[in-house]
SEMAR-259853 format. One record per residue (C-alpha): residue in one letter; x, y, z. Coordinates in steps of 0.1 Angstrom, whole numbers. Layout:
BEGIN
<'a', <X, Y, Z>>
...
! end
This chain:
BEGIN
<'x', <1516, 634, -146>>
<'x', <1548, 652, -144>>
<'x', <1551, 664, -180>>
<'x', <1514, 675, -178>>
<'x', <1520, 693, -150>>
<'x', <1553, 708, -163>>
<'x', <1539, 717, -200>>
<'x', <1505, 726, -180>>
<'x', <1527, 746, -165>>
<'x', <1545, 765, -191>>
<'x', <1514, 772, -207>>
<'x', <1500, 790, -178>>
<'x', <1530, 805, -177>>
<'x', <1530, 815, -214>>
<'x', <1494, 830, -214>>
<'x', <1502, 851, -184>>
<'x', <1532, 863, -206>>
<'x', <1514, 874, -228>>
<'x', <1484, 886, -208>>
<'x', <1509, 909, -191>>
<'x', <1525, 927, -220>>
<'x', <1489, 926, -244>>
<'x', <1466, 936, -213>>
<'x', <1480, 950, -182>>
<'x', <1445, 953, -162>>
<'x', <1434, 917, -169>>
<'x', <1467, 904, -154>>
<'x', <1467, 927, -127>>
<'x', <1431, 915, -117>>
<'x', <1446, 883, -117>>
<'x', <1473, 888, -99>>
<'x', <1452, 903, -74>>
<'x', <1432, 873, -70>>
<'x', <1461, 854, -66>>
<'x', <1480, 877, -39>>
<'x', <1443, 877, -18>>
<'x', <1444, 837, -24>>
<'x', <1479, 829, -14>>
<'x', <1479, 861, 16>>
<'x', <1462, 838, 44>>
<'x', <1485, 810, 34>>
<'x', <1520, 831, 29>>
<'x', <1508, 848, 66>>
<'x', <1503, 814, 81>>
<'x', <1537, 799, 72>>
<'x', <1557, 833, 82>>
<'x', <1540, 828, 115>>
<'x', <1551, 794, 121>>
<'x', <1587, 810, 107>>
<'x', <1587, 834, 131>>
<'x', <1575, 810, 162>>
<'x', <1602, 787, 151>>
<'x', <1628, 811, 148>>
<'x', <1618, 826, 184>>
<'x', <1622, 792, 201>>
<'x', <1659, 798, 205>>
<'x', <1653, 837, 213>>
<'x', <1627, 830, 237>>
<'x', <1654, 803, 254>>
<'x', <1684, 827, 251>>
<'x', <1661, 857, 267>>
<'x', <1647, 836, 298>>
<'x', <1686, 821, 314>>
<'x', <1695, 859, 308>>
<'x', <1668, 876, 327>>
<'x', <1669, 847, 349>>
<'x', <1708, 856, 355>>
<'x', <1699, 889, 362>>
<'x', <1669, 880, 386>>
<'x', <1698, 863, 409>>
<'x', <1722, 888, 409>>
<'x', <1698, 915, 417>>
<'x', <1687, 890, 444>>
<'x', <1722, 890, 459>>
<'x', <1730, 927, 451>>
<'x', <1699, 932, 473>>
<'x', <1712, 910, 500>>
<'x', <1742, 928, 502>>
<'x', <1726, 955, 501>>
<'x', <1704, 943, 533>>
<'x', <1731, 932, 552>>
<'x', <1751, 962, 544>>
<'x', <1723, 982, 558>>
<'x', <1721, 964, 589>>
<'x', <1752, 964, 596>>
<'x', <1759, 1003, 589>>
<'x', <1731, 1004, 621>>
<'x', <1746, 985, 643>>
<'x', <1773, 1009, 636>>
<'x', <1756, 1038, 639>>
<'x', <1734, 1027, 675>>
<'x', <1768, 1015, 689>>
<'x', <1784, 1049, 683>>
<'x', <1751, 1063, 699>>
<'x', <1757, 1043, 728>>
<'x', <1794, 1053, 729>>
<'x', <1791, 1087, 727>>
<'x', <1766, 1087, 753>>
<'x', <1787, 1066, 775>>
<'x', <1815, 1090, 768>>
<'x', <1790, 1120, 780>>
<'x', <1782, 1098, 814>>
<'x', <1816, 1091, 819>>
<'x', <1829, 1132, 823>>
<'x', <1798, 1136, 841>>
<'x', <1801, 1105, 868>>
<'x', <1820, 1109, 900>>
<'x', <1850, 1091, 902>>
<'x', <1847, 1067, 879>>
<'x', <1868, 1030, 882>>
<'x', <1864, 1017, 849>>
<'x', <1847, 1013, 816>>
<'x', <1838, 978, 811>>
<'x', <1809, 954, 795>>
<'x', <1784, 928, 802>>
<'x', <1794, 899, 786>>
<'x', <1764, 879, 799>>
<'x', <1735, 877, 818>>
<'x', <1707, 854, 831>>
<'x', <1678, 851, 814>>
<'x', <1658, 821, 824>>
<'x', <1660, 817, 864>>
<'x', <1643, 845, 887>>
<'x', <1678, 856, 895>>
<'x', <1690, 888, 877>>
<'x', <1727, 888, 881>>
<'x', <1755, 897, 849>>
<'x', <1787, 892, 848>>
<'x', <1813, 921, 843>>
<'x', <1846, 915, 821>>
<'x', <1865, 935, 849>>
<'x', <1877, 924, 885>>
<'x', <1899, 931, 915>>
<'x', <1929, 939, 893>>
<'x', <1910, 965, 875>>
<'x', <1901, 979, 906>>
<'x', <1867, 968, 911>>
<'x', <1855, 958, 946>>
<'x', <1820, 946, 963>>
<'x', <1796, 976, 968>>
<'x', <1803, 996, 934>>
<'x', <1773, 1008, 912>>
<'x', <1772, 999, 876>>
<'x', <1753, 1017, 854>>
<'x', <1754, 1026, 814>>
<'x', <1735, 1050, 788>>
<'x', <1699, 1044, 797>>
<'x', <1701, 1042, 834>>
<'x', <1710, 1021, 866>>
<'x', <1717, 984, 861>>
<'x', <1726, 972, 895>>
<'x', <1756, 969, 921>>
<'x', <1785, 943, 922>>
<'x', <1781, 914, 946>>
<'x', <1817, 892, 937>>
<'x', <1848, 905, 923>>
<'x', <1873, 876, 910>>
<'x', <1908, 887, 892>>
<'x', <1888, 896, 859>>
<'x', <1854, 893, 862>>
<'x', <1828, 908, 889>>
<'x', <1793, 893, 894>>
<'x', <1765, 922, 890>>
<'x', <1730, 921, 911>>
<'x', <1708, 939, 888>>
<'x', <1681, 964, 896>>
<'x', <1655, 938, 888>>
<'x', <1664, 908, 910>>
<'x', <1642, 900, 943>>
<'x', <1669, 911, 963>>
<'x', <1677, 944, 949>>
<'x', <1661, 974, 962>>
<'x', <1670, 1009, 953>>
<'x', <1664, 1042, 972>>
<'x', <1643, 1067, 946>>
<'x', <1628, 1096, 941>>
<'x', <1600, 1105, 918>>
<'x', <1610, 1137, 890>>
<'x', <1587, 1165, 894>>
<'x', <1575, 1163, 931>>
<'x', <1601, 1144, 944>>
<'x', <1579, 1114, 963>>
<'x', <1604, 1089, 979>>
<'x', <1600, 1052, 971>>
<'x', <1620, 1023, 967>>
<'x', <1623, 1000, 932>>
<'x', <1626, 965, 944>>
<'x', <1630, 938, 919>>
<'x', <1610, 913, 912>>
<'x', <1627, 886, 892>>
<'x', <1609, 889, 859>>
<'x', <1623, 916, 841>>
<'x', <1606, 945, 856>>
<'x', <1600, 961, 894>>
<'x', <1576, 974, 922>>
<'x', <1579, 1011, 930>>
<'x', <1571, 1016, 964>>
<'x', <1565, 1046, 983>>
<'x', <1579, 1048, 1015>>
<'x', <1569, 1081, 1041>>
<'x', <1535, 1089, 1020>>
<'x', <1503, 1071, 1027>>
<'x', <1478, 1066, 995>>
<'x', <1505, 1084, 973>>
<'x', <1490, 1079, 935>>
<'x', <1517, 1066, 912>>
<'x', <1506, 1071, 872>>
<'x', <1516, 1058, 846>>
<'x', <1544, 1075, 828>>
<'x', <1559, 1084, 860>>
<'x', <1594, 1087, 861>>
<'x', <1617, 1075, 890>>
<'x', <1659, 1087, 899>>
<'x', <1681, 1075, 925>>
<'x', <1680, 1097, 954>>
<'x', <1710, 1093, 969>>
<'x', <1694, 1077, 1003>>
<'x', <1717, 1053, 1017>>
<'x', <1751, 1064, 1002>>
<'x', <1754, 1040, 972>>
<'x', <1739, 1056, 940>>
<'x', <1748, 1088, 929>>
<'x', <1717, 1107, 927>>
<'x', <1698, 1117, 897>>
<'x', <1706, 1082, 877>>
<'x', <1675, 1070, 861>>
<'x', <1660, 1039, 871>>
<'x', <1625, 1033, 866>>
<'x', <1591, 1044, 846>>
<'x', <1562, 1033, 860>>
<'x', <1535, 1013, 837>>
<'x', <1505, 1010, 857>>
<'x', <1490, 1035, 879>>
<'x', <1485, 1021, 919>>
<'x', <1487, 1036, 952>>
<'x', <1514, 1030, 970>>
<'x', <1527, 1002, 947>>
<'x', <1527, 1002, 911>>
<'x', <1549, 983, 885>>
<'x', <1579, 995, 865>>
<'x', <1598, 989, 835>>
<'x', <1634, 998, 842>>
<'x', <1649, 1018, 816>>
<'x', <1681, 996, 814>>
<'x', <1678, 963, 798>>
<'x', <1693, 930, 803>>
<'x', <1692, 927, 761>>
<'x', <1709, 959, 753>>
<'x', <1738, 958, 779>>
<'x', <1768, 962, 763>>
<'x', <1796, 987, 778>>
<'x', <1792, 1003, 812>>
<'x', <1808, 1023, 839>>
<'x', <1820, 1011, 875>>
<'x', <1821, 1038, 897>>
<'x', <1831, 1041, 936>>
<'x', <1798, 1044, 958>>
<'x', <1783, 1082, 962>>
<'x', <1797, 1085, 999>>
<'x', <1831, 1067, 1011>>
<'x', <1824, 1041, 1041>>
<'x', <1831, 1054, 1068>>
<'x', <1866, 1049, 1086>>
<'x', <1870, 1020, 1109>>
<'x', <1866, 1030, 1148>>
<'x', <1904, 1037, 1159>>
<'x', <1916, 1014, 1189>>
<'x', <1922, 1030, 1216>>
<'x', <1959, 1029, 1223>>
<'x', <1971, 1006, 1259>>
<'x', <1974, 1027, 1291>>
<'x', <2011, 1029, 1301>>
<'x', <2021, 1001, 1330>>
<'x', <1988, 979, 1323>>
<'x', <1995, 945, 1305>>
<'x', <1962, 934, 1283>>
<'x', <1947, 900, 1299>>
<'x', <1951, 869, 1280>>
<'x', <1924, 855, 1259>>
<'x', <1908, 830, 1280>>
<'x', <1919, 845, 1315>>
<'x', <1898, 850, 1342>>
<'x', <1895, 880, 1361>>
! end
């Protein structure tokens, strides 16, 4: 079977020879046939070349684009936490620079401290002040920072002074309302927000949006400082958001109380030749 294939072959072979040099259109037609024969066949097999030769391609391109998936994924985090941090940057200056403004504005100032913590969970509002007696800071002095009052201090120890803030049951602070100037009071109430009440005005109508100050009543807060905005309408009563808050406390001025105490009562001194009694004598 091989040498009739093989001289089968080379007689094929031989005729098309010849058919090729004797007449050129005959073997064109048949190499035509042939090409259109063999075309589907030649196109299949390149096909399965090419899918074959693709594999490792196909491999090399998906761990590449795969490698650049991740590190765009982390230039993007990077990017992310670049961002956030460049606004933490940028609100702190904000609040420094305003802190700076309050400070040349605020009457006799004691010093610039923070709010290193405060409570959160109890219906006690207190913070605690990274500043104390040896920085000068004594019972009676009120705090406030950028935004507005945030309460008095309560305790001093050598480095730290306990803070009542403006929204603890027990705090209550002499306002006035911007515009008209209604007098009221902003008394805590333990959860984060406070009652203005007005005191001196019967059916007085409180609106929402309303805007309360310290008025200066009492001796304590400088006047002007912002305390409260009102978020309900009432008469009489109606509750407010104060515009510091416990989660944004960061630095904040001490200052000494609007008026001085006043001076202790002088003791009369002893009349000459009279000898004070005893304690415990009777007369």
């Amino acid at each position: 079977m091989s040498y009739i294939l093989a001289v089968a072959g080379a007689l094929i072979g031989a005729v098309l020879l010849v058919l090729s040099q004797f007449n050129p259109p005959a073997f064109a037609a048949l190499r035509s046939t042939a090409t259109e024969l063999t075309a589907p066949v030649s196109s299949g097999l390149s096909g399965v070349i090419r899918s074959v030769a693709a594999v490792p391609q196909t491999i090399s391109t998906y761990f590449r684009v795969h490698g650049e998936n991740e590190a765009l994924r982390a230039e993007v985090a990077r990017t992310r936490d670049a961002l956030m941090q460049a606004r933490i940057i940028v609100r702190d200056n904000r609040r420094l620079r305003a802190l700076l403004r309050l400070r040349d504005v605020t009457p006799n100032p004691i010093v610039t401290a923070r709010i290193v913590s405060s409570s959160a969970t109890s219906t006690r509002r207190f913070g605690i002040l990274n500043a104390g007696r040896w920085q000068g800071v004594r019972p009676g002095m009120p705090v406030r920072g950028p935004d507005g009052l945030i309460g008095r201090v309560v305790e001093t120890g050598p480095n730290t002074a306990r803070v009542l803030l403006t929204t603890d049951p027990e705090s209550v602070v002499p306002v006035r309302r911007i515009g008209d100037g209604l007098p009221a009071l902003a008394a805590g109430r333990g959860d984060g927000l406070m009652d203005i009440r007005s005191v001196g005005t019967t059916n007085a109508r409180l609106q929402p949006g309303d805007r309360f100050v310290t008025s200066g009543t009492g001796g304590l807060y400088t006047p002007g400082v912002l305390v409260g905005r009102v978020l309900k309408p009432g008469s009489d009563s109606a509750l407010a958001l104060p515009f510091a808050h416990p989660d944004t406390f960061d630095f904040v001025i001490v200052s000494a109380p609007f008026l001085p105490p006043p001076p202790p009562s002088p003791v009369p001194p002893p009349v000459p030749g009279t000898t004070p009694p005893a304690a415990g004598a009777k007369r």
